[in-house]
C-alpha positions in Angstrom: -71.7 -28.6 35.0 -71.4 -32.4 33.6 -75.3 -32.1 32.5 -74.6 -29.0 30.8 -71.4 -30.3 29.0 -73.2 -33.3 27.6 -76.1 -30.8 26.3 -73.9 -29.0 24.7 -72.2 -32.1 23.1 -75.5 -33.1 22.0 -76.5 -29.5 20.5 -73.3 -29.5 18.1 -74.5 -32.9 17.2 -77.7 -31.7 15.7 -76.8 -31.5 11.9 -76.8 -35.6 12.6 -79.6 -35.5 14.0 -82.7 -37.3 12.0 -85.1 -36.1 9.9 -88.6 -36.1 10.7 -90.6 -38.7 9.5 -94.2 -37.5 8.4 -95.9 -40.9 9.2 -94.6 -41.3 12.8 -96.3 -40.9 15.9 -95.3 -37.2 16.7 -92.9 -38.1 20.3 -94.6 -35.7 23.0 -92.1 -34.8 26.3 -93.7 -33.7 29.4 -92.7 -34.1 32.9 -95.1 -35.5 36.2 -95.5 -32.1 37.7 -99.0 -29.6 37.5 -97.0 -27.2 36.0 -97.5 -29.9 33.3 -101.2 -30.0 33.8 -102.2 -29.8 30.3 -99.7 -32.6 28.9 -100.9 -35.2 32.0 -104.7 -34.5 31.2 -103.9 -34.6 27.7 -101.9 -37.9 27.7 -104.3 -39.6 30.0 -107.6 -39.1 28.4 -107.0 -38.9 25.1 -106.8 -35.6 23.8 -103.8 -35.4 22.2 -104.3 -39.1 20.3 -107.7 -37.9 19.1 -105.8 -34.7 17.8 -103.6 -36.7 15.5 -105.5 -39.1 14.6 -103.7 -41.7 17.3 -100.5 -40.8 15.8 -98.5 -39.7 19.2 -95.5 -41.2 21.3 -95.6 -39.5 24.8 -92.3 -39.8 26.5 -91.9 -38.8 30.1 -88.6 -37.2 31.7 -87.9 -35.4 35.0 -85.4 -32.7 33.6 -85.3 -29.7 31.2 -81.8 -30.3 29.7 -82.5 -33.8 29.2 -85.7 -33.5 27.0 -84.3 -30.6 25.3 -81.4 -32.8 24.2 -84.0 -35.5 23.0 -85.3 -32.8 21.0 -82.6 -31.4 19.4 -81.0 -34.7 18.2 -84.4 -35.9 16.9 -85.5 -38.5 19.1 -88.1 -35.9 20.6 -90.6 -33.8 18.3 -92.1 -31.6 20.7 -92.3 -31.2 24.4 -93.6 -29.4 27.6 -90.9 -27.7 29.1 -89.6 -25.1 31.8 -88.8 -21.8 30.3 -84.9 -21.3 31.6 -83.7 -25.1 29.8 -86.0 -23.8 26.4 -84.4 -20.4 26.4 -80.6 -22.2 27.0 -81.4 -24.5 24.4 -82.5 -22.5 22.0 -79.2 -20.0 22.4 -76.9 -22.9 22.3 -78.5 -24.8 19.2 -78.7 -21.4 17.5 -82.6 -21.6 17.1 -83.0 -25.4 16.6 -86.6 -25.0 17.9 -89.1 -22.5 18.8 -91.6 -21.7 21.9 -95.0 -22.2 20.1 -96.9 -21.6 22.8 -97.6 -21.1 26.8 -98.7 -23.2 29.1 -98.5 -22.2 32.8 -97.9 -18.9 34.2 -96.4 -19.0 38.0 -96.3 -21.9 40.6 -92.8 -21.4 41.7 -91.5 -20.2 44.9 -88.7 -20.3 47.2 -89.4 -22.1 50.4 -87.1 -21.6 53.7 -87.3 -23.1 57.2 -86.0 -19.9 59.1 -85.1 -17.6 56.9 -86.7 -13.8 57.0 -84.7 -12.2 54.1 -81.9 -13.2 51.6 -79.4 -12.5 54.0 -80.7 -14.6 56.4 -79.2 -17.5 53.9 -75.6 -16.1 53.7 -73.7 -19.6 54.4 -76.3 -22.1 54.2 -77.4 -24.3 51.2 -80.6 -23.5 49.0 -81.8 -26.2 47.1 -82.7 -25.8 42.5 -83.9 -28.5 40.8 -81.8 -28.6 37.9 -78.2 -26.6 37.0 -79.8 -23.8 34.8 -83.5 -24.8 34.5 -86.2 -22.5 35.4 -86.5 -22.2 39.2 -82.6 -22.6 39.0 -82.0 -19.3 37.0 -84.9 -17.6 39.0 -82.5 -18.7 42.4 -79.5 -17.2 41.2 -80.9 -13.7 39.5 -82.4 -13.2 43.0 -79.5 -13.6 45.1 -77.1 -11.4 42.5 -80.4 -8.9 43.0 -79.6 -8.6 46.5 -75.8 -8.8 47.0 -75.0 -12.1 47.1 -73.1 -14.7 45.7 -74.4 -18.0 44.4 -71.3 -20.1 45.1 -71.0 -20.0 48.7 -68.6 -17.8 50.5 -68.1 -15.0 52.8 -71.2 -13.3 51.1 -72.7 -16.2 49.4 -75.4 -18.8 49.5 -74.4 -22.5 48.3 -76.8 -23.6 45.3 -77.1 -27.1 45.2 -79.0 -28.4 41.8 -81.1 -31.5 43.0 -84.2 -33.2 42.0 -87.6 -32.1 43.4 -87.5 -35.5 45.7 -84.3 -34.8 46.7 -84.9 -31.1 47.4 -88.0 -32.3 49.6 -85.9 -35.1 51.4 -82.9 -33.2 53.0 -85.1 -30.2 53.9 -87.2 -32.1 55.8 -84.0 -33.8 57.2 -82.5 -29.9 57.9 -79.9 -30.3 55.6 -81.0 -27.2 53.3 -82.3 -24.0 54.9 -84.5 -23.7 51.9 -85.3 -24.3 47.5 -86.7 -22.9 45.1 -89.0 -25.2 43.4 -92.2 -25.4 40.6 -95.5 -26.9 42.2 -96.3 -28.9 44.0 -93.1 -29.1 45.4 -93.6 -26.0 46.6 -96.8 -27.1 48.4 -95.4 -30.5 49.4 -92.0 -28.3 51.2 -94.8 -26.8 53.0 -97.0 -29.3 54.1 -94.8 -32.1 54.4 -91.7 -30.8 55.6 -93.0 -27.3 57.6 -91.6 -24.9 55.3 -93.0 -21.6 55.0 -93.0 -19.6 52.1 -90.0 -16.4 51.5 -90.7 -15.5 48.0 -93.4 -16.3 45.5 -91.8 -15.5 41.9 -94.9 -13.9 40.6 -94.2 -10.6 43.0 -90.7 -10.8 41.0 -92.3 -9.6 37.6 -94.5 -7.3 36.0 -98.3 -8.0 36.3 -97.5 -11.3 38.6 -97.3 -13.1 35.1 -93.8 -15.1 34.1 -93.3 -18.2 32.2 -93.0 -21.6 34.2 -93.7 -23.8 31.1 -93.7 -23.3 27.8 -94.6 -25.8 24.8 -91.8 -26.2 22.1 -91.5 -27.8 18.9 -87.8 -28.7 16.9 -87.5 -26.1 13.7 -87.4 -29.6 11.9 -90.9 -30.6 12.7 -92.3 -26.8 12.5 -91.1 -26.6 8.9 -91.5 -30.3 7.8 -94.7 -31.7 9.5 -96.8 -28.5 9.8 -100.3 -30.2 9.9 -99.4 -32.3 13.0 -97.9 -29.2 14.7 -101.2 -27.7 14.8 -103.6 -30.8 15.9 -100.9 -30.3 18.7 -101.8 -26.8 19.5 -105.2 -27.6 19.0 -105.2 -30.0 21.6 -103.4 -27.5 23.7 -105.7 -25.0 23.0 -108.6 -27.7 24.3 -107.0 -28.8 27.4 -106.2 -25.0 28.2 -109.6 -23.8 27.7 -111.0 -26.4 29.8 -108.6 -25.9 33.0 -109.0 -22.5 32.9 -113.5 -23.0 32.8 -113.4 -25.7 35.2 -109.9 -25.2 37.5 -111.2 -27.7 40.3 -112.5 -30.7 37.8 -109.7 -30.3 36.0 -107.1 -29.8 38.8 -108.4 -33.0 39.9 -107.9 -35.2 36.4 -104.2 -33.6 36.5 -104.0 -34.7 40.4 -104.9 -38.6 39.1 -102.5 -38.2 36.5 -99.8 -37.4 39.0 -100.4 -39.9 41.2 -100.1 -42.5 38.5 -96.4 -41.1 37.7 -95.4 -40.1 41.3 -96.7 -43.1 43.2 -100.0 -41.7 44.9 -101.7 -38.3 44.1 -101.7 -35.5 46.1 -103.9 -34.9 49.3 -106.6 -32.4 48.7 -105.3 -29.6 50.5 -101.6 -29.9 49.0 -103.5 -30.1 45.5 -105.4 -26.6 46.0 -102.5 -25.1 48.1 -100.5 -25.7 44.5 -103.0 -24.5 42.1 -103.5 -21.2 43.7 -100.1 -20.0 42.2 -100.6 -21.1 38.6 -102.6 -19.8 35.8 -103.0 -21.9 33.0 -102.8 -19.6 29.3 -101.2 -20.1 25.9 -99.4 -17.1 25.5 -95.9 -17.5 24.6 -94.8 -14.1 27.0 -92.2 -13.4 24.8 -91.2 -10.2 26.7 -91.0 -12.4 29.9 -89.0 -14.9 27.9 -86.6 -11.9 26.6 -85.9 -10.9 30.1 -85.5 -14.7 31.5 -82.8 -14.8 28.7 -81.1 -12.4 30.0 -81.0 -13.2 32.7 -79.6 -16.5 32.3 -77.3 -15.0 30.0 -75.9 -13.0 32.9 -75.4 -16.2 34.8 -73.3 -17.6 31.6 -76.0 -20.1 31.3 -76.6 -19.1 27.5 -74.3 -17.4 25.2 -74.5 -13.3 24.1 -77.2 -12.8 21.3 -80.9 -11.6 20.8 -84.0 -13.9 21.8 -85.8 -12.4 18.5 -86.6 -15.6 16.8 -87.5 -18.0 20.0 -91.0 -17.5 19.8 -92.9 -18.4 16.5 -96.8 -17.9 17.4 -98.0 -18.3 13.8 -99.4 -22.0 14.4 -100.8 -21.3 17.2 -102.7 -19.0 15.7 -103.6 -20.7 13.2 -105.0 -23.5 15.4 -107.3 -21.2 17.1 -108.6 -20.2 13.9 -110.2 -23.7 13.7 
């Protein structure tokens, strides 16, 4: 709860935070995962400095909450991001940015060493890899969906909020009996560790389609620096179009990319394992993003109020005018 504390702090901070400045490099977040595939092809080969004319400062983080507070305080301009800490952020800044676009549709699932069925994890620790980021929300609504408790107990399961390394480290040790994670940790719990998949989220909603990450942009920058917002989503538009013509050639550029982050890339068959669960797009989803607010509003994750507003799909379509 101490990372959501010190969000919060940081959101009621925002009327400090600084202005935009139209002649500097607009600061990009993204994280070192393939649900980011766009942002690490994008960084890596060029596409995004060609966009604005060189003028971009990519900045790297492993955690929602933690570039959505760089955003809101205005030492972040834009950023790829999970869904859940977007939403959150968005409810608790009251609308200091907006979901421009999608990015990834699915790649998240809940892997288990035993387990046949929710209840077979009554007792036992399941991994997240963040307190109220994507998969984390996703882990929680399930559970409540079938009974259970999130906080341990006679009828519950104990969520434990880790990072994705972490997650992959005590399951292969045996000290969770499962997590719910984005690719390709998912893939990596399964070929690394000898998990086996219980749930794949994209049987958990409508037309197998749900936001995993999403592209946002401070209300600051949308309104002051409009021009650079859309070489942005033209860029987006670019690196989109070309994973989803070419999955394999691309998959690959986004596998180097990884590597160069996480150390070494992954193996070829944990690679395509991964990319079979997500689908690349640029729709925002707002209905799916309505429903994941709810849902984390449930968990007391976001405070009471309507998501109209979140999503602001104007530049984007204005960029694919172009």
């Amino acid at each position: 709860m101490r990372r959501c504390a010190a969000l919060l702090v940081a959101l009621l901070a925002g009327a400090c935070a600084r202005e935009p400045d139209p002649g500097r490099p607009l600061r990009l977040g993204y994280f070192p995962n393939v649900t980011h595939g766009q942002a690490l092809v994008g960084v890596d080969d060029g596409t995004f400095a060609r966009a604005l004319g060189g003028r971009v400062d990519p900045k790297l983080f492993n955690a929602g909450p933690a570039a959505m507070e760089a955003l809101l305080v205005g030492d972040l301009d834009a950023s790829y991001v999970g869904a859940g800490p977007a939403v959150i952020a968005w409810f608790r800044s009251e609308g200091g940015l907006r979901v421009v676009a999608g990015a990834v549709s699915g790649g998240a699932v809940l892997v288990v060493r035993d387990a046949r069925s929710a209840e077979d994890l009554v007792g036992k620790r399941v991994g997240s890899p963040q307190l109220g980021n994507t998969q984390d929300v996703a882990l929680r609504t399930w559970l409540h969906a079938h009974g259970l408790s999130d906080r341990g107990g006679e009828r519950g399961v104990e969520v434990t909020p880790l990072s994705n390394a972490d997650n992959l480290a005590m399951f292969r040790r045996g000290e969770l009996a499962g997590a719910w994670v984005p690719e390709p940790w998912g893939a990596r719990l399964v070929a690394e560790a000898g998990g086996r998949i219980l749930v794949d989220e994209r049987s958990l909603w409508e037309g197998g389609r749900f936001p995993t990450t999403v592209l946002v942009v401070s209300r600051r920058v949308l309104e002051r620096r409009p021009a650079d917002v859309e070489a942005l989503l033209r860029a987006h538009l670019e690196l989109t179009l070309r994973w989803q013509r070419d999955p394999e050639a691309f998959g690959r550029l986004a596998n180097e990319a990884y590597g160069r982050r996480a150390g070494k890339p992954l193996p070829p068959a944990v690679l395509r394992d991964a990319l079979s669960r997500l689908e690349p797009l640029t729709d925002p989803m707002a209905p799916q993003l309505s429903r994941l607010a709810r849902d984390a509003q449930a968990l007391g994750f976001a405070p009471r109020g309507d998501a109209a507003g979140l999503v602001d799909a104007a530049p984007l379509r204005q960029a694919d005018r172009r």
